[in-house]
N, CA, C and O of each residue as an XYZ file, in Angstrom:
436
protein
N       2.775    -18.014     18.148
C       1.933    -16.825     17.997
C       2.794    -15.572     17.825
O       2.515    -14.651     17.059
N       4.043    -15.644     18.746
C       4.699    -14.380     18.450
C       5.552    -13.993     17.207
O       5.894    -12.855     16.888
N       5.792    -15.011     16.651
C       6.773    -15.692     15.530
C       5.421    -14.888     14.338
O       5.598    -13.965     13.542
N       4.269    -15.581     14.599
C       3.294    -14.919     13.329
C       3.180    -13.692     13.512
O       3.497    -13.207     12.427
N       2.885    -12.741     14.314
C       2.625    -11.334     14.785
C       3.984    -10.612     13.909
O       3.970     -9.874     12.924
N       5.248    -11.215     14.791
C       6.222    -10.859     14.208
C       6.326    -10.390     12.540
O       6.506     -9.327     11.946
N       6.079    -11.998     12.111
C       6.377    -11.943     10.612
C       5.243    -10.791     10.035
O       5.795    -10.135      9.152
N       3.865    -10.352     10.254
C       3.078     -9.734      9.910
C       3.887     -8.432      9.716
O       4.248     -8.002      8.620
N       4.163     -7.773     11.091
C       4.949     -6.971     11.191
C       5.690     -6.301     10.678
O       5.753     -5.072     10.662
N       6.490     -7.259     10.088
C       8.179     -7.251      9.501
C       7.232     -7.135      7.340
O       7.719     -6.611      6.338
N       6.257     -7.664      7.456
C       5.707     -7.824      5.865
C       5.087     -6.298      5.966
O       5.527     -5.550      5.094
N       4.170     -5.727      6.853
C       3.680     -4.434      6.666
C       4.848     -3.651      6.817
O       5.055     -2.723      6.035
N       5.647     -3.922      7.744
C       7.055     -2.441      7.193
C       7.525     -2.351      6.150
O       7.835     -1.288      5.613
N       7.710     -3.908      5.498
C       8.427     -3.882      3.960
C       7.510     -3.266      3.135
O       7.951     -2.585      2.209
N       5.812     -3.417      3.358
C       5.207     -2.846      2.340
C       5.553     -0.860      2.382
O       6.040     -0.102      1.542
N       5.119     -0.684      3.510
C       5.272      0.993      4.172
C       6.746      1.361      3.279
O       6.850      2.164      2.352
N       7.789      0.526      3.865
C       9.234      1.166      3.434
C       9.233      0.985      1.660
O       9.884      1.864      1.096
N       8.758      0.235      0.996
C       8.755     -0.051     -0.350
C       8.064      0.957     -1.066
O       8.551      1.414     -2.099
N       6.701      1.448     -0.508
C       6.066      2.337     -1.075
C       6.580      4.289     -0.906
O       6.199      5.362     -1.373
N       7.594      3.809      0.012
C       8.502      5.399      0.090
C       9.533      5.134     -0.900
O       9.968      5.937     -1.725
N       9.852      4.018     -0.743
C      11.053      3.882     -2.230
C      10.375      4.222     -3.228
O      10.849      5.065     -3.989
N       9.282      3.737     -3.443
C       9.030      3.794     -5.105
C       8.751      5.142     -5.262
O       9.168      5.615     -6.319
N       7.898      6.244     -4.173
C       7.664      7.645     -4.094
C       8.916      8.096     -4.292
O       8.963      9.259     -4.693
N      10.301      7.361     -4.085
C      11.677      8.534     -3.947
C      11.685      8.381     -5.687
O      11.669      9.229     -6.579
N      11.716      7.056     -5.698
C      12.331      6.721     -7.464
C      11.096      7.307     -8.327
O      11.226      6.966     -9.503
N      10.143      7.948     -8.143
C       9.299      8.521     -9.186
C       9.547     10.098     -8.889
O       9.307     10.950     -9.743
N       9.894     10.310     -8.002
C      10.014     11.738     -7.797
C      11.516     11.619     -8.700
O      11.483     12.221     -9.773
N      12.266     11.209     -8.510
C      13.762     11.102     -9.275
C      13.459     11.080    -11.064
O      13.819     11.836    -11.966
N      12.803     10.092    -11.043
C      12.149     10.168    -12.452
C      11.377     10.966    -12.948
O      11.536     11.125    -14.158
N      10.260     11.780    -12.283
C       9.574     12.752    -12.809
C       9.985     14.418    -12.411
O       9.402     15.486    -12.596
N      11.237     14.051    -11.799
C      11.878     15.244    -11.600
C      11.383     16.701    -10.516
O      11.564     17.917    -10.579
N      10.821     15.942     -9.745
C       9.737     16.489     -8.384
C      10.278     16.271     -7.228
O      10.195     15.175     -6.674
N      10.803     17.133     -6.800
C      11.058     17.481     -5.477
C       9.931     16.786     -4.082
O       8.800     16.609     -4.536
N      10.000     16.540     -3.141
C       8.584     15.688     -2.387
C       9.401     16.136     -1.130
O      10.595     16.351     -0.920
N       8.039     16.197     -0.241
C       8.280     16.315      1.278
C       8.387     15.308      1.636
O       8.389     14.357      0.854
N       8.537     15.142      3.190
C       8.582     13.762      3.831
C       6.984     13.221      3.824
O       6.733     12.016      3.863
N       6.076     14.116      3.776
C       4.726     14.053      3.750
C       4.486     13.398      2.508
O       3.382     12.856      2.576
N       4.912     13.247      1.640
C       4.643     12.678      0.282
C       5.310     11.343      0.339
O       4.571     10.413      0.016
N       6.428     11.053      0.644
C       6.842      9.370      1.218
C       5.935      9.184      2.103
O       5.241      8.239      1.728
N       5.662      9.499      2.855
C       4.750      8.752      3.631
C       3.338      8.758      3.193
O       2.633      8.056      3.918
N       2.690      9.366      2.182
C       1.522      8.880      1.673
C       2.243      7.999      0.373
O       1.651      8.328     -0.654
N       2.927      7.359      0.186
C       3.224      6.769     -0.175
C       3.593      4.865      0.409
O       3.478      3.648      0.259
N       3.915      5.626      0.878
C       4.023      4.487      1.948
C       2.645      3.610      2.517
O       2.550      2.383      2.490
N       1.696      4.488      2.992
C       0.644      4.265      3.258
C      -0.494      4.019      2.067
O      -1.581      3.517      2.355
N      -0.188      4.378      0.832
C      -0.527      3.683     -0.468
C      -0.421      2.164     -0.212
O      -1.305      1.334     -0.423
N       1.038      1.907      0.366
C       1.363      0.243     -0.185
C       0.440     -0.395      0.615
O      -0.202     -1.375      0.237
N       0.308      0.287      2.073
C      -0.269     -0.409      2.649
C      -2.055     -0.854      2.893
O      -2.745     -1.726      3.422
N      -2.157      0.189      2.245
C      -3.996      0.322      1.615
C      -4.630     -1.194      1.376
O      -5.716     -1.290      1.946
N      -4.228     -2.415      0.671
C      -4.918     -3.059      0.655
C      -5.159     -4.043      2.066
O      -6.239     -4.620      2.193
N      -4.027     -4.199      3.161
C      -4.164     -4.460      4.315
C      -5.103     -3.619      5.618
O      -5.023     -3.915      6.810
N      -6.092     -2.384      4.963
C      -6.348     -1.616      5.735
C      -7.767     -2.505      6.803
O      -7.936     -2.254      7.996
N      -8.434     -3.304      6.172
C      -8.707     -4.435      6.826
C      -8.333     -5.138      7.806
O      -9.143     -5.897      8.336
N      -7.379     -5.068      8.140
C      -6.475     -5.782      8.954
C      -7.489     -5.228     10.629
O      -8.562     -5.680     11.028
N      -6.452     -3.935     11.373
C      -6.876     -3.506     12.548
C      -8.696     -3.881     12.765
O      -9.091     -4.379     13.819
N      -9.741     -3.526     11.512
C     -10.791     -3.904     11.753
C     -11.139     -5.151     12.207
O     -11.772     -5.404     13.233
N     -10.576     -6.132     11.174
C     -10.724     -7.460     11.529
C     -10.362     -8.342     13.282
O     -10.943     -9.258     13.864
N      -9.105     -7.475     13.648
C      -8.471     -7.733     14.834
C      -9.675     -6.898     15.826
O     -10.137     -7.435     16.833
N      -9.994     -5.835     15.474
C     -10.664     -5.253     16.838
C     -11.987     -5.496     16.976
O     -12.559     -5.151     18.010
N     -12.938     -6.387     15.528
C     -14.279     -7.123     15.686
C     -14.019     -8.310     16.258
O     -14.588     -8.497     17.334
N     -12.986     -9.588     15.653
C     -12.829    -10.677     15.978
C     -11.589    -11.147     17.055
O     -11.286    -12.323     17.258
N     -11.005    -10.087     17.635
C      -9.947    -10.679     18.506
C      -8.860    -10.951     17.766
O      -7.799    -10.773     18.364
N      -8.777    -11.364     16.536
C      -7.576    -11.912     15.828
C      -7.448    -11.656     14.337
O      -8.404    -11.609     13.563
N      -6.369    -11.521     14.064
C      -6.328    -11.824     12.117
C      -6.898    -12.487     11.564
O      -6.800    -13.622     12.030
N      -7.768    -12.404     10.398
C      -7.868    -13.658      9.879
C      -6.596    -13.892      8.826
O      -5.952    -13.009      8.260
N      -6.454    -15.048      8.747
C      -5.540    -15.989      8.319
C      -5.509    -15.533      6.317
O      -4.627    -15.336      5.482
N      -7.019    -15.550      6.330
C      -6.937    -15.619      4.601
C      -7.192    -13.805      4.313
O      -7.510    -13.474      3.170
N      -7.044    -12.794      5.313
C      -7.538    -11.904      4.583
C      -7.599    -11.163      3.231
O      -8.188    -10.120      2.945
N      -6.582    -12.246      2.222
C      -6.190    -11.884      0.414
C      -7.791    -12.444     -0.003
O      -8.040    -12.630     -1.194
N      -8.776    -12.680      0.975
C     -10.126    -13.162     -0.237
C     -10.647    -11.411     -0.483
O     -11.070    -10.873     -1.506
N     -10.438    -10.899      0.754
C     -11.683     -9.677      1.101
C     -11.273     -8.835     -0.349
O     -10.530     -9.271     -1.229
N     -11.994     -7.465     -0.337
C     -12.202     -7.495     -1.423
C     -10.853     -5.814     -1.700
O     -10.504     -5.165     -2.686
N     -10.666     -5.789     -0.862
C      -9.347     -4.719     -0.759
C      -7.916     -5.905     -1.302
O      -6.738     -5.639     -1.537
N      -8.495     -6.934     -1.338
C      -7.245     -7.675     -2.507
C      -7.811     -8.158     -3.785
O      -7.551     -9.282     -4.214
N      -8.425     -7.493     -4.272
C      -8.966     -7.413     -5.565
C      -8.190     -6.705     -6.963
O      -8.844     -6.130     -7.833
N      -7.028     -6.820     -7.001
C      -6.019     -5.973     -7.848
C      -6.740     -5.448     -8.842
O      -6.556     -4.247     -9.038
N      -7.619     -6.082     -9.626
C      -8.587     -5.313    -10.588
C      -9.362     -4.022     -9.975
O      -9.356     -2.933    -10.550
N      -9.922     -4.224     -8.942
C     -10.677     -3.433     -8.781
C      -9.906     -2.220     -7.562
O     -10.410     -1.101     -7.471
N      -8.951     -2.515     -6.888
C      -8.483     -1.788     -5.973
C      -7.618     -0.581     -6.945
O      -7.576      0.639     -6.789
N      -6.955     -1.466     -8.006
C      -5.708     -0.611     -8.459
C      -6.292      0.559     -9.218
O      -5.986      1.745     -9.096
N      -7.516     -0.182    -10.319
C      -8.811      1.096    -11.164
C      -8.907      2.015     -9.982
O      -8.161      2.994    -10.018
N      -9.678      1.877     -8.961
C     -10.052      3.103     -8.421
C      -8.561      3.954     -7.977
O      -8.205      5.108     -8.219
N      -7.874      2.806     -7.210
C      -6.312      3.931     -7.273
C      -5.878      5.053     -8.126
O      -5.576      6.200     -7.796
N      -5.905      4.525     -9.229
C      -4.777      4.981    -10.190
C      -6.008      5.836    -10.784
O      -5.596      6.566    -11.686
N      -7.260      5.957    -10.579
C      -8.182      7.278    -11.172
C      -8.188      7.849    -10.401
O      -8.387      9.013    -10.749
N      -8.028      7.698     -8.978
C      -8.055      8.484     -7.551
C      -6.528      9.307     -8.004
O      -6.432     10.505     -8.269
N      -5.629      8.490     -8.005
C      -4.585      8.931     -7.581
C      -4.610     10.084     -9.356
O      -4.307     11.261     -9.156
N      -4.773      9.900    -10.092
C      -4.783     11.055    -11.267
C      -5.402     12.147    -10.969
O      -4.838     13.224    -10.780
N      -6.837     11.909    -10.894
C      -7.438     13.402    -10.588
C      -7.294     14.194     -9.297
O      -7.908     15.243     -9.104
N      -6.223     13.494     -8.177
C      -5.462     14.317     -7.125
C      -4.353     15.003     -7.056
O      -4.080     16.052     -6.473
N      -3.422     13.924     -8.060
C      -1.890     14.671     -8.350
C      -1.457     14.214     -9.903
O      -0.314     13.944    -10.269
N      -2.692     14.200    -10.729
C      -2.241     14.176    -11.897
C      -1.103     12.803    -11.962
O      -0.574     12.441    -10.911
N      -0.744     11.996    -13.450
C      -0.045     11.285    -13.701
C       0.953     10.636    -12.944
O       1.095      9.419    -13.057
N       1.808     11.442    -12.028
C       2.924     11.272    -11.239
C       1.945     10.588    -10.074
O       2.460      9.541     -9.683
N       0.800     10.851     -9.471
C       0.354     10.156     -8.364
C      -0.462      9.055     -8.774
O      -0.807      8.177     -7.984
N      -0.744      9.071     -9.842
C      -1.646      7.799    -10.412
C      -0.484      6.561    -10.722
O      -0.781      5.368    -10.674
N       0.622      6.972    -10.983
C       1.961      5.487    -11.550
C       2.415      5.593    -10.326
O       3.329      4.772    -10.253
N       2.254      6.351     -8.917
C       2.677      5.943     -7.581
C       1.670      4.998     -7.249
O       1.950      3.824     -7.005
N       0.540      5.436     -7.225
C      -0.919      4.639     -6.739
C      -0.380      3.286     -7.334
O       0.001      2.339     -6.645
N      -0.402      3.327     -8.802
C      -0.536      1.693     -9.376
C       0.648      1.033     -8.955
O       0.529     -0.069     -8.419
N       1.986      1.627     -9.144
C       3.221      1.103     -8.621
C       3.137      0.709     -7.541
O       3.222     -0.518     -7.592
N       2.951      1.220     -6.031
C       2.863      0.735     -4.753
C       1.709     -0.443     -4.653
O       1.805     -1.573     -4.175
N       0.691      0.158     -5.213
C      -0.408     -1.485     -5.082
C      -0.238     -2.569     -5.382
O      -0.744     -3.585     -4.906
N       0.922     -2.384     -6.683
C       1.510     -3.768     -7.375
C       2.436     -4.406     -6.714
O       2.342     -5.603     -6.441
N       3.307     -3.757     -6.428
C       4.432     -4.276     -5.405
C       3.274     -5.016     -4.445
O       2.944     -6.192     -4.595
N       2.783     -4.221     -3.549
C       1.901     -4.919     -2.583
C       1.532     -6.445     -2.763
O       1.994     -7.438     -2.200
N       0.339     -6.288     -3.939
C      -0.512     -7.871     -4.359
C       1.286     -8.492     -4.667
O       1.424     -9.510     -3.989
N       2.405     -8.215     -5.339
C       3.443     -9.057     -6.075
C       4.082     -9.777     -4.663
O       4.743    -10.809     -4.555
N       3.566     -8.707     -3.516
C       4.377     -9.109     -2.153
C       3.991    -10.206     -1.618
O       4.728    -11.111     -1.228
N       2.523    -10.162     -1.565
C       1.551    -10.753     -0.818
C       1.949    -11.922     -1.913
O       1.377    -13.012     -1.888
């Protein structure tokens, strides 16, 4: 049990820490300066399709095992609303963060 908790763990930091990388390397590329506040909504991008998770644990006591059916792992439909969310908030540069971090995510998972 602790071994699974663990590994969960260790997969949501890689998503969190991956989605500040990709916020550093688009800011590098689009030539934008970013706060620490901007890695970390970045970060918390990657982790968006796991946001299911804490709910699931605090209705049922536990993880579920398959949570890639629910519908926050829907790459079609999660990444569309992203990447139109993420445009009409920060324009282009936050819409190829949105889609970039979600992809990594589902490529992780």
């Amino acid at each position: 049990m602790f071994l699974r908790i663990f590994g969960s763990a260790m997969a949501a930091f890689l998503d969190f820490s991956a989605g500040m990388f990709i916020v550093y390397i688009h800011s590098v590329l689009f030539d934008r300066g970013l706060s620490i506040a901007g890695h970390i909504v970045g970060g918390l991008i990657a982790l968006t399709p796991d946001a299911d998770v804490p709910y699931t644990i605090a209705r049922k006591g536990r993880a579920n095992s398959m949570h890639q059916e629910d519908l926050m792992h829907r790459p079609l439909v999660v990444l569309s609303f992203a990447i139109l969310i993420g445009f009409f908030t920060g324009g282009v540069f936050w819409a190829s963060i949105a889609g970039s971090c979600l992809l990594w995510h589902y490529l992780h998972d």
